[in-house]
BANU-241556 format. One record per atom (N, C-alpha, C): residue in one letter; x, y, z. Coordinates in steps of 0.02 Angstrom, whole numbers, padded with zeros to 5 digits, always signed. Layout:
aXYZ...
//
This chain:
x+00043-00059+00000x+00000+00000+00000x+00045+00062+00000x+00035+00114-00037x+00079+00168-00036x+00070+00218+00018x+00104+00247+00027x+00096+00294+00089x+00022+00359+00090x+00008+00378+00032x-00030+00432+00022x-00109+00375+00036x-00107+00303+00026x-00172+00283+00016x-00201+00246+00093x-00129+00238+00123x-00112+00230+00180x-00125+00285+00242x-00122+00337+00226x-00139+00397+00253x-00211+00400+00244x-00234+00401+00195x-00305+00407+00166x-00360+00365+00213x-00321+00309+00212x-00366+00241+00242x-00357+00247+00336x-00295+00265+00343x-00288+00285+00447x-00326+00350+00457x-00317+00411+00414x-00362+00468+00416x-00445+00469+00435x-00447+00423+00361x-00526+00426+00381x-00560+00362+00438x-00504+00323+00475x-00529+00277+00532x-00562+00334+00574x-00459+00368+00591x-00461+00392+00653x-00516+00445+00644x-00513+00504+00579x-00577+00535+00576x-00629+00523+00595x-00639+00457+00610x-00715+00434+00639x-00728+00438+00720x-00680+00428+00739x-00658+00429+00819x-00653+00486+00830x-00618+00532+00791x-00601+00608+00814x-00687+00633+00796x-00729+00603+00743x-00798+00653+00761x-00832+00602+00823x-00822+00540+00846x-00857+00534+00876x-00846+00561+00973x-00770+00589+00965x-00747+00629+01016x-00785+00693+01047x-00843+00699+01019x-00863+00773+01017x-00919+00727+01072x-00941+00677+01069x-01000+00657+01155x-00962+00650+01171x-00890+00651+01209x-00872+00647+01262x-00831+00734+01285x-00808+00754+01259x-00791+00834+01242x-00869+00872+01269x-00899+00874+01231x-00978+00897+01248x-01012+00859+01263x-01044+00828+01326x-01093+00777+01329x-01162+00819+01349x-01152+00867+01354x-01222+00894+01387x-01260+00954+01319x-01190+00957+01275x-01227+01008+01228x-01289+00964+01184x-01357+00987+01190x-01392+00952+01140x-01375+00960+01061x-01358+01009+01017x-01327+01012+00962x-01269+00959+00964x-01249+00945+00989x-01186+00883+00978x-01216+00822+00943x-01273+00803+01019x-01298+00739+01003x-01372+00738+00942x-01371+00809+00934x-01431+00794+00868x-01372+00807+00812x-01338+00820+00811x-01285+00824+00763x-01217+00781+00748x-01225+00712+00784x-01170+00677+00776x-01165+00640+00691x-01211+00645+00674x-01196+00584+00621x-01150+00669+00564x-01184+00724+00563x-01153+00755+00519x-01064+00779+00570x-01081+00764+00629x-01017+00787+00643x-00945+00725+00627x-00970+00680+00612x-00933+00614+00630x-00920+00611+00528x-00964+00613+00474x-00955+00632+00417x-00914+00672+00400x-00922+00727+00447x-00852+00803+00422x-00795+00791+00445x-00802+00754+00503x-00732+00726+00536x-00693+00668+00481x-00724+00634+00484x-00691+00572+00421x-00677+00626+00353x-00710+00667+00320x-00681+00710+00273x-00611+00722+00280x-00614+00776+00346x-00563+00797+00358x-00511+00749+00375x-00525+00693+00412x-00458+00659+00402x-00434+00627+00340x-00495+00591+00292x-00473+00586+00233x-00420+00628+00198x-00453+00698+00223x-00393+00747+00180x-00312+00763+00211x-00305+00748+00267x-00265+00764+00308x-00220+00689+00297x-00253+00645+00297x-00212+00558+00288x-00188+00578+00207x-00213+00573+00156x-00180+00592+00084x-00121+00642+00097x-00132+00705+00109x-00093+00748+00131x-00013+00742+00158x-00047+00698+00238x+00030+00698+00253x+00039+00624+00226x+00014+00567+00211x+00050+00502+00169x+00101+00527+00104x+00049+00603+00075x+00093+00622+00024x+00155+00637+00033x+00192+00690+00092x+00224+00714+00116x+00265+00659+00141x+00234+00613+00189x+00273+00559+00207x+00333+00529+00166x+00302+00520+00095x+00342+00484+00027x+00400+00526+00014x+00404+00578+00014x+00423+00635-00006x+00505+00666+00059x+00492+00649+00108x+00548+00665+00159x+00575+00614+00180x+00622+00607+00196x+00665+00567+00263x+00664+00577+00333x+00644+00621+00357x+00630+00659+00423x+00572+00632+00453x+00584+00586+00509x+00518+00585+00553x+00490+00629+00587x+00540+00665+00619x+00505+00733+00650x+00474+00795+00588x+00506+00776+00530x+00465+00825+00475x+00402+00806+00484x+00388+00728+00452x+00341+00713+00447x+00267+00704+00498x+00289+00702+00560x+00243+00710+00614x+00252+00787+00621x+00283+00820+00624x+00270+00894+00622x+00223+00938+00551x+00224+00899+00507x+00188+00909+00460x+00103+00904+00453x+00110+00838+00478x+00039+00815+00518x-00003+00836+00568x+00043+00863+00596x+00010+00914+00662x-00012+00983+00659x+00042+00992+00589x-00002+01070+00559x-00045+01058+00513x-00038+00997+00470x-00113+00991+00440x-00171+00982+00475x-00171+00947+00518x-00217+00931+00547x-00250+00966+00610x-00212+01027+00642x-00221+01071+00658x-00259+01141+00614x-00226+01141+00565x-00238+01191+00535x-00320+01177+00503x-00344+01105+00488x-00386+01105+00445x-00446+01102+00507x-00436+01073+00559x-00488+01082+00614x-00488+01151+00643x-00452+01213+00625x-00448+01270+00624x-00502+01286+00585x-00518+01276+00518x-00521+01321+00477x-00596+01282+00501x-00635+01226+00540x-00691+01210+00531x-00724+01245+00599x-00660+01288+00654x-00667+01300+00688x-00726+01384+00662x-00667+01407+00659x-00696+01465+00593x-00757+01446+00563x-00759+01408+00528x-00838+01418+00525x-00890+01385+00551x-00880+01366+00599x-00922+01363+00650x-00930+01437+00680x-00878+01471+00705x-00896+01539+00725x-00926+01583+00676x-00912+01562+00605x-00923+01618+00567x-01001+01599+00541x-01030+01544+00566x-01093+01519+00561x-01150+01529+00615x-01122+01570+00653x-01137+01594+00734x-01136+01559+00779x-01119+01498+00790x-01125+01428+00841x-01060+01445+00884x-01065+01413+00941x-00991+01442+00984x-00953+01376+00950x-00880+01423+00951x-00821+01360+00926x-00800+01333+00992x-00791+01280+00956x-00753+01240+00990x-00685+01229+01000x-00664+01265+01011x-00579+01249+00975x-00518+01197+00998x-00521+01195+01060x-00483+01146+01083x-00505+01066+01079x-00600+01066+01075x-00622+01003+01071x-00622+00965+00988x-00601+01046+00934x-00590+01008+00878x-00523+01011+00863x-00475+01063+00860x-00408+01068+00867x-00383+01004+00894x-00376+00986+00966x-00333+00955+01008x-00332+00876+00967x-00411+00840+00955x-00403+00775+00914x-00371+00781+00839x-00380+00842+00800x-00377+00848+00744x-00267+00849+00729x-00230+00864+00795x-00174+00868+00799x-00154+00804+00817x-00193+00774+00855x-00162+00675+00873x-00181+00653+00830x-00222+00661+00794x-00243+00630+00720x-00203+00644+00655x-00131+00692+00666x-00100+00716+00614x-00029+00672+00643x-00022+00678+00713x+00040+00663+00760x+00023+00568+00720x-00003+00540+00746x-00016+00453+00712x-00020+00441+00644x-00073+00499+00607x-00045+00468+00540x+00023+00509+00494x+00057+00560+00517x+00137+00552+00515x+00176+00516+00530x+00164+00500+00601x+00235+00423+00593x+00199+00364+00584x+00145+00333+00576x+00103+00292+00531x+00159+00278+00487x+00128+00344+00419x+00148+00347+00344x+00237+00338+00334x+00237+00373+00396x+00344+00373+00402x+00361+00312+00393x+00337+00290+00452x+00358+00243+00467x+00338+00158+00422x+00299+00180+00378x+00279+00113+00340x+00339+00111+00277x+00341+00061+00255x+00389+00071+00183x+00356+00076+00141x+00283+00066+00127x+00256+00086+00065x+00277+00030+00001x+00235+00055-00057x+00252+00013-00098x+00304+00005-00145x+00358-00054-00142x+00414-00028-00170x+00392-00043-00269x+00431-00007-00263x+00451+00034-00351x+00456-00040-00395x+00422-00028-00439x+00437-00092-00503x+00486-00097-00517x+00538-00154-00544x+00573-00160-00575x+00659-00153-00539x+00645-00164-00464x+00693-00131-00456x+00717-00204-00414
//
């Protein structure tokens, strides 16, 4: 399995865990729990995109600390930007309850993808 499809496939697990993190983060907000199935959908997105991302990156360096540092700003950055619009949708953000999983979810599938060898090259 190559690293980018490898990323793709741990992204959108853990994505599922990281949306289903939000009942235990919020257990009392009712918007959570009428909203899990779309929150747990956007979460797997986002890790989908974040697993391609850094698997891509993975292929691409020698550096484990690149590569988990890479992961942690993708995956930071993109639970940022859902942070944002959540605020910019008027709902209070959340930031640390989507931030904080969205960065262990970048930290595992960086040295994941590092750490796998991926698929070696034809012919060689």
């Amino acid at each position: 399995m190559s690293k980018p499809v490898l990323g793709l496939v741990l992204g959108g697990v853990l994505g599922i865990f990281d949306g289903l993190s939000a009942l235990v983060s919020a257990p009392n907000d009712p918007a959570i729990k009428t909203g899990i199935v779309g929150i747990v959908i956007g979460s797997m997105v986002k890790g989908l995109i974040t697993g391609v991302l850094i698997g891509w990156f993975a292929k691409r360096t020698r550096s484990l600390g690149l590569a988990i540092v890479f992961g942690v700003a993708v995956g930071v950055t993109l639970a940022f930007l859902v942070c944002l619009l959540q605020k910019l949708g008027g709902q209070p953000p959340y930031y640390w309850q989507i931030m904080l999983p969205g960065g262990i979810l970048g930290v595992i599938v960086g040295y994941v993808t590092f750490s796998s060898r991926g698929t070696p090259a034809l012919g060689r």
